[in-house]
N, C-alpha and C positions, 0 to 999 in steps of 0.2 A: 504494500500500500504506500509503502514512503519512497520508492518510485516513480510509482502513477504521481503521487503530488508535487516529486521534482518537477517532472514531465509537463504537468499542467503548467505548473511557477515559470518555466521555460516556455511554453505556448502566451501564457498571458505577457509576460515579458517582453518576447516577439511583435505580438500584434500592438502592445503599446506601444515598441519602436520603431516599425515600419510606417504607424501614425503618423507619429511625429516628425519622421525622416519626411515622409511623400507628402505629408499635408503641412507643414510647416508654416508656411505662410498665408495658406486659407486659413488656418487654426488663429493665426495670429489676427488677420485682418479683419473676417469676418465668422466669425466660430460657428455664429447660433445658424446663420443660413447656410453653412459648409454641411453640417449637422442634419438640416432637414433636408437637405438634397442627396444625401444617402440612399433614399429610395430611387433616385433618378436614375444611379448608378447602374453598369454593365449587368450585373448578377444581385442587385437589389442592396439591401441589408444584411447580403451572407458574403459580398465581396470582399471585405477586411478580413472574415474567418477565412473563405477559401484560398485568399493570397497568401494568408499567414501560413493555411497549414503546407501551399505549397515549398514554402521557403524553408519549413519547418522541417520539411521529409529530405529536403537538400544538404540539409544538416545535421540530417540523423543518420543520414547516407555517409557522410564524413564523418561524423564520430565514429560510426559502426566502422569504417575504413582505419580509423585511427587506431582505433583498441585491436583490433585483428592484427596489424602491424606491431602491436607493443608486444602483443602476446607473440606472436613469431619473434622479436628479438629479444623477448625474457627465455625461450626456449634454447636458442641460439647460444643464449649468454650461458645458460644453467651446462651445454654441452660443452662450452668452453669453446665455441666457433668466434 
């Protein structure tokens, strides 16, 4: 379970800085109309979720790359290569 809640904390994470990266200046200028124009958007109200989760799996694609890699050169190391 304390997994899954990293997992979240890093989802929620995400999407609140990909906000802030891509809308930066709407957020700044005019918040409350950036806000109700949400629903205007490509894919509605789930477009911040589905871009996040895609950025999400791009990075979980790299971690999973990264630890496979350690684990191959803690192996490595333990055989004295």
């Amino acid at each position: 379970m304390r997994r899954v809640k990293q997992e979240v904390v890093i989802y929620l994470f995400l999407l609140l800085f990909l906000c802030v990266w891509m809308h930066a200046k709407a957020l700044l200028d005019h918040p409350i109309e950036h806000f109700e124009a949400i629903g205007r958007a490509p894919f509605g109200w789930l477009h911040p979720f589905l871009y996040t989760f895609v950025v999400y799996i791009l990075i979980l694609i790299v971690r999973i790359f990264i630890k496979l890699v350690r684990k191959f050169v803690d192996k490595g190391a333990k055989r004295g290569i």
